[in-house]
C-alpha positions as CSV (number, residue, x, y, z in Angstrom):
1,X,25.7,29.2,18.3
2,X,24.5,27.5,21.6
3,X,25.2,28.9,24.9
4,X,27.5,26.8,26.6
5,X,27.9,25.3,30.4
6,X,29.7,23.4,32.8
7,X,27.6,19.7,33.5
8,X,27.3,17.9,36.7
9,X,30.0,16.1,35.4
10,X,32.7,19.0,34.7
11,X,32.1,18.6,31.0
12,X,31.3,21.1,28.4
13,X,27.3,20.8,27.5
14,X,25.4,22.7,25.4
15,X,22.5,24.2,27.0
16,X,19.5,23.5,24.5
17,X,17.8,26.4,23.6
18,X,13.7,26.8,24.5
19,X,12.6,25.6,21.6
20,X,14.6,22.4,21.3
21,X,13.6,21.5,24.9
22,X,9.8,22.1,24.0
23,X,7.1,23.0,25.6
24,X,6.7,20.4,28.0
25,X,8.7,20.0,31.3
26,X,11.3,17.0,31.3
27,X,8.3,15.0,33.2
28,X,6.0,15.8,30.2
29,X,8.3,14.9,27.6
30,X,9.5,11.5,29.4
31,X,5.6,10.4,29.4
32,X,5.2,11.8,26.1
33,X,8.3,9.6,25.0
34,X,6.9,6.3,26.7
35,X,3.2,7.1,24.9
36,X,5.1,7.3,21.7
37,X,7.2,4.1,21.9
38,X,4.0,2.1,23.1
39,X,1.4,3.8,20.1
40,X,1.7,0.8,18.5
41,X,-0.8,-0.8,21.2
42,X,-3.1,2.1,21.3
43,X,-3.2,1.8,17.3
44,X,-4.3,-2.1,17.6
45,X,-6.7,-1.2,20.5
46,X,-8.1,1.5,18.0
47,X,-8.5,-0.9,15.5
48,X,-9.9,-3.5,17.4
49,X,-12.3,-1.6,19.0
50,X,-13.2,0.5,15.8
51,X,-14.2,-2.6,13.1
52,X,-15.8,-4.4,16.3
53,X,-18.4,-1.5,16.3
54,X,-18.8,-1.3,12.3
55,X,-18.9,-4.5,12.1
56,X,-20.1,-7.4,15.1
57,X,-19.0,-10.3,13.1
58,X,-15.3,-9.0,13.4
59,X,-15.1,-10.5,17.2
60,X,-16.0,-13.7,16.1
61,X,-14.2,-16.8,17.2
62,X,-13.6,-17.6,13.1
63,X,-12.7,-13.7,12.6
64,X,-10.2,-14.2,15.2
65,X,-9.0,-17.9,14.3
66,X,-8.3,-16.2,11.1
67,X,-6.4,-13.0,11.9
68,X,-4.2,-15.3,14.3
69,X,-4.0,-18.0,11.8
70,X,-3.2,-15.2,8.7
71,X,-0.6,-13.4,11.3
72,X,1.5,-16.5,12.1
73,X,2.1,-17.1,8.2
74,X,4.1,-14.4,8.1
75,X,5.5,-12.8,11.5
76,X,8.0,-15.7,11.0
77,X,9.2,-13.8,7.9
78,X,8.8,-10.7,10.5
79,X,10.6,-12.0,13.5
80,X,13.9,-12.6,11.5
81,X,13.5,-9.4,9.7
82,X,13.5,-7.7,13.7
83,X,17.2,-9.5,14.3
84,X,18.4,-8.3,11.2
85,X,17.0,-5.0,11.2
86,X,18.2,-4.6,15.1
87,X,22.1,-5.3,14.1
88,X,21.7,-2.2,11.0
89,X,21.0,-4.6,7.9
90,X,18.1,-5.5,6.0
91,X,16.8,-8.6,3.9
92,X,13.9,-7.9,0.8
93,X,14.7,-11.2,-0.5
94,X,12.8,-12.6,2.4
95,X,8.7,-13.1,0.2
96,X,10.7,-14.8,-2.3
97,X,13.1,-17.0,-0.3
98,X,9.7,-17.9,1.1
99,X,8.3,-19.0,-2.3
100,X,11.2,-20.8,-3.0
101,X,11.4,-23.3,0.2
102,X,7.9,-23.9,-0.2
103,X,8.0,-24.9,-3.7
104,X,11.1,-26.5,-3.0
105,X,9.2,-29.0,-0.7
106,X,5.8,-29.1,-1.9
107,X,7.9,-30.8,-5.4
108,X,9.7,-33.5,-3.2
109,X,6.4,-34.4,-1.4
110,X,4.3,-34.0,-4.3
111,X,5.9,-36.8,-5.8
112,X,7.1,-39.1,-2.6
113,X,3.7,-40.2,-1.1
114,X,1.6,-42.3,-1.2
115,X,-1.7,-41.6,-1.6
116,X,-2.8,-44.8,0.3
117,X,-0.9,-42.9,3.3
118,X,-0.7,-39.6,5.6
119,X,2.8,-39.0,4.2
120,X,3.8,-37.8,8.0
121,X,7.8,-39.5,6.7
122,X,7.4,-37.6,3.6
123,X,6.3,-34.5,5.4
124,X,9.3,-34.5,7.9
125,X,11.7,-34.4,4.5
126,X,9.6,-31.7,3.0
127,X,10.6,-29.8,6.6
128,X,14.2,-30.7,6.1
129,X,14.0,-29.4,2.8
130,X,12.3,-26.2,3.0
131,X,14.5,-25.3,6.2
132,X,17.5,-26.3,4.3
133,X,16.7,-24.4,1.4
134,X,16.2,-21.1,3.6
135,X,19.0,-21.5,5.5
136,X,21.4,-21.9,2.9
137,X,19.9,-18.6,1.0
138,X,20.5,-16.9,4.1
139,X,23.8,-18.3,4.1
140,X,24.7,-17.0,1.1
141,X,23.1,-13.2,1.5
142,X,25.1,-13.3,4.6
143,X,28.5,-14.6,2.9
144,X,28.6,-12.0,0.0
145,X,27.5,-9.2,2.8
146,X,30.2,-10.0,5.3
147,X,33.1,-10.9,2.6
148,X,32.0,-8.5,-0.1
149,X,30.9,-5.9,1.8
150,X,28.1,-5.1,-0.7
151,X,25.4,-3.1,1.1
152,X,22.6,-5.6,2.2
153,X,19.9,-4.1,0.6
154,X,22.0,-4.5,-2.9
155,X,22.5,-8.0,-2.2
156,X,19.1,-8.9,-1.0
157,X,18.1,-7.1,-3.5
158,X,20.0,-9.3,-6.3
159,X,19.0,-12.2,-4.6
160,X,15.0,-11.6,-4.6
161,X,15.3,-12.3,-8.2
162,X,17.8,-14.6,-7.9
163,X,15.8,-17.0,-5.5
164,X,12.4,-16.2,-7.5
165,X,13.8,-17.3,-10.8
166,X,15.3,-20.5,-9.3
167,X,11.7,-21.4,-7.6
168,X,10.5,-20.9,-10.7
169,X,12.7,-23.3,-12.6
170,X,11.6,-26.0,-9.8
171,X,7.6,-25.6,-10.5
172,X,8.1,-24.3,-13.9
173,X,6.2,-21.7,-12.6
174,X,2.9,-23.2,-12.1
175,X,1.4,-24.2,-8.9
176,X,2.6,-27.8,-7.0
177,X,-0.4,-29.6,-5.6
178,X,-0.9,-33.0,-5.0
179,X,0.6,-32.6,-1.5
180,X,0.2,-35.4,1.4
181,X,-2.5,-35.4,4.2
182,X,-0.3,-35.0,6.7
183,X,0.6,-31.3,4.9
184,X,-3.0,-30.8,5.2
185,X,-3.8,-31.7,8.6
186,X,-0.4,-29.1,9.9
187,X,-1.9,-26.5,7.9
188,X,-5.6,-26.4,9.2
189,X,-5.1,-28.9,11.9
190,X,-6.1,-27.2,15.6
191,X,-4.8,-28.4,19.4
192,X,-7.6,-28.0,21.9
193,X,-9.1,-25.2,19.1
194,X,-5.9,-23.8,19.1
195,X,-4.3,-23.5,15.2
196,X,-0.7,-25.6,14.7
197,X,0.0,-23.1,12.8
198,X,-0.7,-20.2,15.7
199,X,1.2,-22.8,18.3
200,X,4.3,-22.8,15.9
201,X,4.7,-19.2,15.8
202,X,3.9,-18.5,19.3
203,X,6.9,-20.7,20.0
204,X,9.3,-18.7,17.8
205,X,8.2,-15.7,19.1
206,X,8.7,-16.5,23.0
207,X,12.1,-18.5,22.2
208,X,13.8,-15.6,20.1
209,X,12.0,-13.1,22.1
210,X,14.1,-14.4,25.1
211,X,17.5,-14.7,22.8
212,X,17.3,-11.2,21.9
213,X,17.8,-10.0,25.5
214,X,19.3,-13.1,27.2
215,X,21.6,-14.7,25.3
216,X,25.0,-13.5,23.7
217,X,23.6,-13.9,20.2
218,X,20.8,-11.0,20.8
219,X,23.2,-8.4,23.1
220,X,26.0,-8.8,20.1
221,X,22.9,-8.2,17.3
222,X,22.1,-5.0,19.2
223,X,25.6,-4.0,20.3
224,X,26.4,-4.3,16.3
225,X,23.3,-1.9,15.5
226,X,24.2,0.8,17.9
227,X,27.9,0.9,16.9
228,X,29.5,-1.7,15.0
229,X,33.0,-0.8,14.9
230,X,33.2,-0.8,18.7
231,X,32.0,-4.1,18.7
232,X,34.6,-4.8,15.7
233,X,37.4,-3.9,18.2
234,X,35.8,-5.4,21.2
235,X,36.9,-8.7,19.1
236,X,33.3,-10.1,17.5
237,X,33.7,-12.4,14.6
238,X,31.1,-9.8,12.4
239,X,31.4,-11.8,9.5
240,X,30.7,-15.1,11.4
241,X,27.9,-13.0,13.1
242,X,26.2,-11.8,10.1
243,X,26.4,-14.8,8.5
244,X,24.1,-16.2,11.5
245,X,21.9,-13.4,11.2
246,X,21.5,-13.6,8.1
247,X,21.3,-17.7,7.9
248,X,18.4,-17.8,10.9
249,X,16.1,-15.2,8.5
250,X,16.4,-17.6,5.8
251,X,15.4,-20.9,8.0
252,X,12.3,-18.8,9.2
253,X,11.8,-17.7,5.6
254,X,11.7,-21.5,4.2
255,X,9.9,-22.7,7.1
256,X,7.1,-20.3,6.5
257,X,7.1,-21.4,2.8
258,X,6.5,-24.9,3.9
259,X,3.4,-23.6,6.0
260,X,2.1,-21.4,4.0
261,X,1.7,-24.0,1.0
262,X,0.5,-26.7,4.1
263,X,-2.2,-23.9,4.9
264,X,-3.1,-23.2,1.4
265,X,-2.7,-26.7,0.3
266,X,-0.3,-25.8,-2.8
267,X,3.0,-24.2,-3.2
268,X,3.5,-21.2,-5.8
269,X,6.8,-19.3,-6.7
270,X,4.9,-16.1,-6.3
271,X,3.3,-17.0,-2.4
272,X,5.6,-14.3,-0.9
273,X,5.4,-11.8,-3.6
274,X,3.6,-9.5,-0.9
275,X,5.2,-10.7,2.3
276,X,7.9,-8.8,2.0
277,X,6.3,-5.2,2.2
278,X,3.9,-7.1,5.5
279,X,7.1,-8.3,7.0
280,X,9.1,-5.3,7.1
281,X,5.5,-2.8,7.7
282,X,5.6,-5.0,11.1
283,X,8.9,-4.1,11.9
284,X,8.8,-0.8,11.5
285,X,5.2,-0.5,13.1
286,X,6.4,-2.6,16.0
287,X,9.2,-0.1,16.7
288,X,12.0,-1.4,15.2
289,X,14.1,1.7,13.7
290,X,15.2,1.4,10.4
291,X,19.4,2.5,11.9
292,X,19.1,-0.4,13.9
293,X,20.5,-0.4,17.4
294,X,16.8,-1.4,18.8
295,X,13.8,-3.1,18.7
296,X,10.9,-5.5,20.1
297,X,10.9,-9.1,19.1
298,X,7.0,-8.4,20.8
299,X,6.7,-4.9,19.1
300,X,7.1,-7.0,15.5
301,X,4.3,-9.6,17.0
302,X,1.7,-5.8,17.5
303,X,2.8,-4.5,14.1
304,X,1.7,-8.1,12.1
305,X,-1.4,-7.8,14.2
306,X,-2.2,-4.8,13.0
307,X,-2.1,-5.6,9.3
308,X,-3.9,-8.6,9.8
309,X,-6.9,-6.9,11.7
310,X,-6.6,-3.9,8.7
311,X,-7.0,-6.6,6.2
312,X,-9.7,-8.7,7.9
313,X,-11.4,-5.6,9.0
314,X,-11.1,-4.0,5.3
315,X,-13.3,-7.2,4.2
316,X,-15.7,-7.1,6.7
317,X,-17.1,-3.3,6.3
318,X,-16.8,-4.1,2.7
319,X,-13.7,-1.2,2.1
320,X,-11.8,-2.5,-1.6
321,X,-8.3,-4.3,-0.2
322,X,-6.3,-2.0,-2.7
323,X,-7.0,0.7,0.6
324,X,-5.4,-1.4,2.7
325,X,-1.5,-0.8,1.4
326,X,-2.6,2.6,1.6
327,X,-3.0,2.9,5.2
328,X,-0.2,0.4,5.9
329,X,2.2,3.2,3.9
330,X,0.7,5.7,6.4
331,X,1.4,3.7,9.3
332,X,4.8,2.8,8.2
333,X,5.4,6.4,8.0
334,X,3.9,7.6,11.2
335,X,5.7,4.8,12.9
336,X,9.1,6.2,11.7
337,X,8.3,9.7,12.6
338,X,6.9,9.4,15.6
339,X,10.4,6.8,16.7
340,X,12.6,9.8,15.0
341,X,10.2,12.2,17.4
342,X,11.0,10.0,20.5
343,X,14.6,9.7,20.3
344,X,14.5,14.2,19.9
345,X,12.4,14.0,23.0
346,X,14.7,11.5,25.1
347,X,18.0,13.2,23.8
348,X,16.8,16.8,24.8
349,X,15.9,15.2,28.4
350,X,19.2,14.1,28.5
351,X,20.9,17.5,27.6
352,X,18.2,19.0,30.4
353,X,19.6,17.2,32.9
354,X,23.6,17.5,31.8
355,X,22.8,21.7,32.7
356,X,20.3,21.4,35.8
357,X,22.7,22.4,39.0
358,X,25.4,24.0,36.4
359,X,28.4,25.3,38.2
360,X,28.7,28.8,38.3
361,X,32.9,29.0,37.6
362,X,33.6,29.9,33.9
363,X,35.7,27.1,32.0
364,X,38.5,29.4,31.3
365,X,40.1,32.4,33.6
366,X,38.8,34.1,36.8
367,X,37.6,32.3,40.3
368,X,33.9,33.8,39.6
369,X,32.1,33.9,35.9
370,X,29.4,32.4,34.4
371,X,28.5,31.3,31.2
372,X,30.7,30.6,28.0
373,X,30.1,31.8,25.2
């Protein structure tokens, strides 16, 4: 056992022993903390710097059009997986949710333009569609998680399949072409060289970026991650609340599916088959821990860019792609041991400070003493 002391406070503290305290002095280990929750950075820097040496076409303005272009079709997956992740859940039926919204409305447009036309009308619809479509299969994860009480990553789980299978029963599971001009021209279309498709995803990312730490919505997604039967008896609707959460990953998901078949100018059942290990890598890479309670909405943006830039950069220096999920499993699991590293660091600061200036009066007996034991 511990030794233990009296706190600042007057409470009982356990005075961590050497080794849990470490090496480093409380200064040393609160830098060492920050460097670890910001690696994420120094990683893309790396990166960046490293396949701009090997290789000089990699800093290219069409080397970076794509890596921004590649990153936005799937950070939207990635930035609803950060809200749900945050309040303690988790969705893997995002890739096919996205496959299903996209072939959903890539079949109504496919078949409700004319060709004489830009089909911007029939375009609009196909948005309606593919947002609907998402929004009601997050709907319904969230439902059977907050009236069920089924673990999410059962449910999401069920539903994967479930959503796959119906996308599949909409295209017969072949590819749905034929889509209008106007399709085209969001997909590949740029604003002063900037991609649409960059623009769209920039604004996600700075409007939920500033919900998740201004509004009510983000401080009850957190508050439910940290501890969610405190914010059960603080009077939160968590069902209602978990139904949103849930509901706004699914919009995200069918919106990506609409542009992701725009970009690649047809919609497949299959298009998010691999999305849904990328969305989740960036989460964790970005710093969002898998017990919730935290996270970056910007931390997700540094993790997509860092599979993105493995992925370009793999192609490049002309390393196969099957090396790329390799590495990415590596960062996944340096990311989560270096968060589980941090939070050791910052909770043994804490106990450092609870016994500097420790009272010298025993807790028990005696106007002198020391120490309990």
């Amino acid at each position: 056992m511990g030794q233990q002391m009296l706190g600042q406070r007057g409470q009982l503290v356990k005075k961590p022993r050497d080794h849990e305290i470490g090496a480093l002095s409380p200064t040393g280990s609160k830098y060492l903390a920050w460097i670890l929750e910001f690696s994420n950075v120094g990683v893309l820097v790396v990166l960046v710097v490293m396949f701009t040496i090997l290789s000089p076409a990699f800093f290219s303005s069409i080397s970076v059009d794509n890596i921004l272009t590649e990153t936005s079709l799937f950070l939207l997956l990635s930035l609803g997986e950060t809200f749900v992740m945050i309040s303690g859940g988790i969705d893997i039926s995002v890739g096919s949710m996205l496959g299903l919204g996209g072939v959903a409305a890539a079949s109504y447009m496919s078949s409700h333009y004319s060709a004489t036309s830009a089909g911007a009308l029939t375009l609009l619809v196909g948005l309606v569609i593919a947002l609907g479509t998402g929004a009601l299969g997050g709907l319904l994860n969230g439902a059977v998680i907050a009236y069920m009480g089924i673990n999410p990553l059962i449910v999401t789980l069920a539903t994967y399949g479930g959503f796959l299978g119906v996308a599949d029963l909409i295209s017969n599971g072949l590819p749905i072409a034929n889509l209008p001009g106007a399709s085209y021209t969001l997909g590949d279309g740029t604003v002063v060289g900037i991609p649409y498709l960059v623009i769209i995803a920039a604004v996600f990312t700075i409007v939920l970026s500033w919900m998740s730490i201004n509004t009510r919505f983000g401080r009850y997604t957190f508050a439910i991650g940290a501890n969610r039967e405190a914010v059960r008896r603080a009077g939160v609707n968590l069902r209602k609340h978990t139904m949103m959460l849930y509901g706004m990953t699914g919009l995200l998901a069918g919106l990506a599916g609409l542009l992701n078949a725009a970009h690649f100018e047809s919609a497949t059942s299959s298009a998010g088959a691999t999305d849904l290990l990328v969305a989740i890598a960036a989460v964790v890479i970005g710093g969002t821990p898998l017990t919730g309670g935290e996270g970056r909405v910007w931390g997700t943006v540094i993790g997509a860019l860092i599979y993105t830039v493995l992925e370009n950069g793999f192609v490049l220096v002309g390393v196969p792609a099957f090396w790329q999920l390799v590495v990415v499993a590596v960062l996944i699991v340096l990311a989560v041991y270096a968060d589980q590293y941090q939070r050791t660091l910052r909770a043994n600061m804490v106990r450092v400070v609870e016994v500097q200036g420790v009272a010298a009066t025993p807790v028990t007996g005696g106007a002198s003493g020391g120490r309990v034991r």
